[in-house]
C-alpha positions as CSV (number, residue, x, y, z in Angstrom):
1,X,-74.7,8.9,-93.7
2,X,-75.2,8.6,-89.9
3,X,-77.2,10.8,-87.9
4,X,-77.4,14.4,-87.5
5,X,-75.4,16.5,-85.9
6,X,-75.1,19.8,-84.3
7,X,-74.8,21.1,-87.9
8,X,-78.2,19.9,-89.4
9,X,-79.4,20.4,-92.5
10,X,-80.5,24.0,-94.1
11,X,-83.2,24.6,-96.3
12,X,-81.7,25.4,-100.0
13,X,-81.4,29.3,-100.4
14,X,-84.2,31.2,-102.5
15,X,-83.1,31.8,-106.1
16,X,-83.2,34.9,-105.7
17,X,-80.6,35.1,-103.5
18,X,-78.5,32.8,-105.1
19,X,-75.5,35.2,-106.6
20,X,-72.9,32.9,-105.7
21,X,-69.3,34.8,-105.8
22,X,-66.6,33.2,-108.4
23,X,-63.8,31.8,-105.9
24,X,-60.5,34.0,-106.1
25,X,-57.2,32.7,-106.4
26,X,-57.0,33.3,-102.3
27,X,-59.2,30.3,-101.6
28,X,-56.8,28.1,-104.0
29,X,-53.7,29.8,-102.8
30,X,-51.9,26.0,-101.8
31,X,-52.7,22.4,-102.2
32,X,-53.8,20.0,-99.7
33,X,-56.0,16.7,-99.2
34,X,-59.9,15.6,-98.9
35,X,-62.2,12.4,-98.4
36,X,-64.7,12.1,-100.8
37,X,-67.8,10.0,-100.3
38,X,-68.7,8.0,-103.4
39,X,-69.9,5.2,-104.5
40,X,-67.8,2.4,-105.4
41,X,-68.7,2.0,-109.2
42,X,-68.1,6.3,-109.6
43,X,-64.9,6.3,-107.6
44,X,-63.1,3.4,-109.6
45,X,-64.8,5.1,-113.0
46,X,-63.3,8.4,-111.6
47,X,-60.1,7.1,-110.7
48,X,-59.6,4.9,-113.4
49,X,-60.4,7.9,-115.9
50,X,-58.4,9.2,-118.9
51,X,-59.0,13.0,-117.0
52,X,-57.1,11.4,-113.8
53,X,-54.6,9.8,-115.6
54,X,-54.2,13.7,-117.2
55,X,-54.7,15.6,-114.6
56,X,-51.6,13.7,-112.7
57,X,-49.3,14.6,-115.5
58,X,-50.2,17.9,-115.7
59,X,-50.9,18.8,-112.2
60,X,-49.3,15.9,-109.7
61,X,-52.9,15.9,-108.2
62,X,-54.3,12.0,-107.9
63,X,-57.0,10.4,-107.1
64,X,-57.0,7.1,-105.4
65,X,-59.9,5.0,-103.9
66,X,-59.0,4.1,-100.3
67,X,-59.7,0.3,-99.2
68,X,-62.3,-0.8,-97.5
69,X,-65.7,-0.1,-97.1
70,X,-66.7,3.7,-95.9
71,X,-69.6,3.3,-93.4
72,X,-71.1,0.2,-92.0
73,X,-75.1,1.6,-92.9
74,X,-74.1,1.9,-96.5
75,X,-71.3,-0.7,-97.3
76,X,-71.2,0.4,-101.1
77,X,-70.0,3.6,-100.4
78,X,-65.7,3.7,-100.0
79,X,-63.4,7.2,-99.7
80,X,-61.8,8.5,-102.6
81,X,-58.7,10.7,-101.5
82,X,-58.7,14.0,-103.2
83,X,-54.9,15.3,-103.2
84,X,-53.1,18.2,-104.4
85,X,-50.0,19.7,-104.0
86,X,-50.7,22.8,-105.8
87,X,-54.3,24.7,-105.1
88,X,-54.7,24.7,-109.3
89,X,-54.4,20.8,-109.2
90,X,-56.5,20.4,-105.9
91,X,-58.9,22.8,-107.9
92,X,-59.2,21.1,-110.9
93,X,-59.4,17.4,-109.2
94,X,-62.6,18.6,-107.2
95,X,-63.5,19.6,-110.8
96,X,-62.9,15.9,-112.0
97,X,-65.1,14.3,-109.1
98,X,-68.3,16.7,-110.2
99,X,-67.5,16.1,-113.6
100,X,-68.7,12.7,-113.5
101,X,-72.0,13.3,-112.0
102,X,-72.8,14.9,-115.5
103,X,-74.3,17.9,-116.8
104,X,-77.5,18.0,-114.1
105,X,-78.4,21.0,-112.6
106,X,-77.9,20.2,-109.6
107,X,-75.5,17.4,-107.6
108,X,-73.9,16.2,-104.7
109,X,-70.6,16.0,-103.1
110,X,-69.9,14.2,-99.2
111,X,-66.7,15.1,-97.8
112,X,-65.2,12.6,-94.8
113,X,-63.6,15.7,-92.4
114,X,-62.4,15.4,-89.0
115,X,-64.1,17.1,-86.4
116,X,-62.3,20.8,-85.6
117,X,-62.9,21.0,-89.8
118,X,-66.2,20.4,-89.5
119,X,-66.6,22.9,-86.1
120,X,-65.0,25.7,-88.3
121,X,-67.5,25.2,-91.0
122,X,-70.7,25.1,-88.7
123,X,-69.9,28.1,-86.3
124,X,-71.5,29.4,-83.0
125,X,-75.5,28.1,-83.8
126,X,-74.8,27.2,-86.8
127,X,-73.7,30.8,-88.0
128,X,-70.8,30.0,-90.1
129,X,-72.4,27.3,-92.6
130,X,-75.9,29.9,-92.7
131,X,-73.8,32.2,-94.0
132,X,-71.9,29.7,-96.5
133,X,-74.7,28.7,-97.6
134,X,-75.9,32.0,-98.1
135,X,-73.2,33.2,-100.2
136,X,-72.6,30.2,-102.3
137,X,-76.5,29.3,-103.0
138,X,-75.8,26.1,-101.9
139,X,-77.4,23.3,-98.9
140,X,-75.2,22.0,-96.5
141,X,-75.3,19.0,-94.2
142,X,-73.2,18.0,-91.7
143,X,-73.9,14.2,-89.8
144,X,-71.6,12.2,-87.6
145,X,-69.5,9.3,-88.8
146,X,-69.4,7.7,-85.4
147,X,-67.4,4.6,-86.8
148,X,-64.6,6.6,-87.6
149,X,-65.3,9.7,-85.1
150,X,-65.2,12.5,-88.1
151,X,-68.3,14.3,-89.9
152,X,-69.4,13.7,-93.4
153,X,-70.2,17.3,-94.7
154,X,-72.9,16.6,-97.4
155,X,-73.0,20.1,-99.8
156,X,-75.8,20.3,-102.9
157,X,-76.1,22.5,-105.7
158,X,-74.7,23.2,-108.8
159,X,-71.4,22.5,-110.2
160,X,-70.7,26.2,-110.0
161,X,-71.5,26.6,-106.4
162,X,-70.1,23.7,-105.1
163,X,-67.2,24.7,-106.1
164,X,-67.5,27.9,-104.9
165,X,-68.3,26.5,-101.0
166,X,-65.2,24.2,-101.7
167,X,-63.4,27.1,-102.5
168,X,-64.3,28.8,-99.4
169,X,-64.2,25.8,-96.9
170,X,-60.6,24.9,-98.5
171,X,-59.2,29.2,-97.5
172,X,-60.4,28.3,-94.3
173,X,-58.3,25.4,-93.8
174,X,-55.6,27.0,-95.1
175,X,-55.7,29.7,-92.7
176,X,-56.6,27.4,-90.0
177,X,-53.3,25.7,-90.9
178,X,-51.5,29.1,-91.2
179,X,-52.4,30.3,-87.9
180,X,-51.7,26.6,-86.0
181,X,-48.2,26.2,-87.6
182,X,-49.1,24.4,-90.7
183,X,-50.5,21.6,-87.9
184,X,-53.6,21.0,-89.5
185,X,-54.5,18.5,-87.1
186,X,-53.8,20.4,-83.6
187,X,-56.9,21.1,-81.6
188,X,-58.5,18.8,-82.9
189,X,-61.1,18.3,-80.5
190,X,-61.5,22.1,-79.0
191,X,-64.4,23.5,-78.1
192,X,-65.2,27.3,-78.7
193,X,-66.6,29.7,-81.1
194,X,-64.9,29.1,-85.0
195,X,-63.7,31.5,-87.8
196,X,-66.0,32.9,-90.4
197,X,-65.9,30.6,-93.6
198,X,-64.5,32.3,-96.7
199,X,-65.0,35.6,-95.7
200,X,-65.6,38.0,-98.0
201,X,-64.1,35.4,-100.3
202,X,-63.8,36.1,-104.2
């Protein structure tokens, strides 16, 4: 989706050093909201599911396809808004969204993020996301969405690890919004050196 950004695309970690560390209750310490890229047949099946329907009893998290196309170069692609107002039902809703890619050893998940989100996840040179994918044994891609001036995040591996880097990328929000005020939005567009992501997470 688009073209490449600063953050580029990393080649998938050797299996050997794939030991991806299970995400701690610190990276789902509170709720909050994401943009998944999806499309439109798989986000009306997901939202539209007996699991949604579920999960929002259970959880208040929801899933709900956005209107309107997501990018002009591929039209059948629209955003489905990940929400959670507890990090267990923003958890388990991420959960719901790789569920319905099946049992495959290995998916995908795009995220629509603005840009200071995805500045924090690439780092100085790229350090940051190296690093994530290091520890998570998964690949990660960020591109431009010029239409809409934010970055689809592209991340590939298995269930497990993708969930581990959303684990990770979600603390870093957190303490992002921690350290700005709960503004998650302020500085958007500064320049400079970011945080590690998920440090020592687990």
């Amino acid at each position: 989706v688009g073209g490449g950004s600063g953050g580029g695309e990393s080649e998938r970690p050797a299996l050997e050093s794939r030991r991806p560390a299970a995400a701690g209750p610190r990276e789902w310490a509170a709720g909050g909201n994401y943009k998944v890229l999806l499309h439109e047949d798989i986000a009306r099946a997901i939202q539209d599911s007996d699991r949604a329907a579920a999960l929002e009893r259970e959880t208040g998290a929801t899933l709900h396809l956005l209107p309107g196309a997501a990018a002009r170069p591929e039209p059948e692609l629209r955003v489905l808004l990940v929400r959670g107002d507890t990090g267990r039902g923003l958890r388990e809703a991420f959960e719901a969204v790789l569920a319905e890619e099946g049992a495959r050893p290995e998916v995908r998940i795009r995220l629509l993020l603005p840009r200071w989100m995805a500045a924090i996840i690439i780092g100085r040179g790229g350090a940051n996301m190296k690093e994530l994918q290091r520890a998570t044994g998964c690949a990660m891609r960020i591109d431009e969405d010029t239409e809409r001036k934010q970055q689809v995040c592209q991340i590939t591996g298995s269930t497990a690890e993708i969930m581990d880097a959303l684990a990770r990328v979600h603390r870093s929000k957190l303490e992002r919004k921690e350290a700005r005020g709960g503004d998650e939005e302020a500085g958007e567009e500064a320049e400079g050196p970011a945080d590690a992501v998920g440090a020592g997470g687990g």
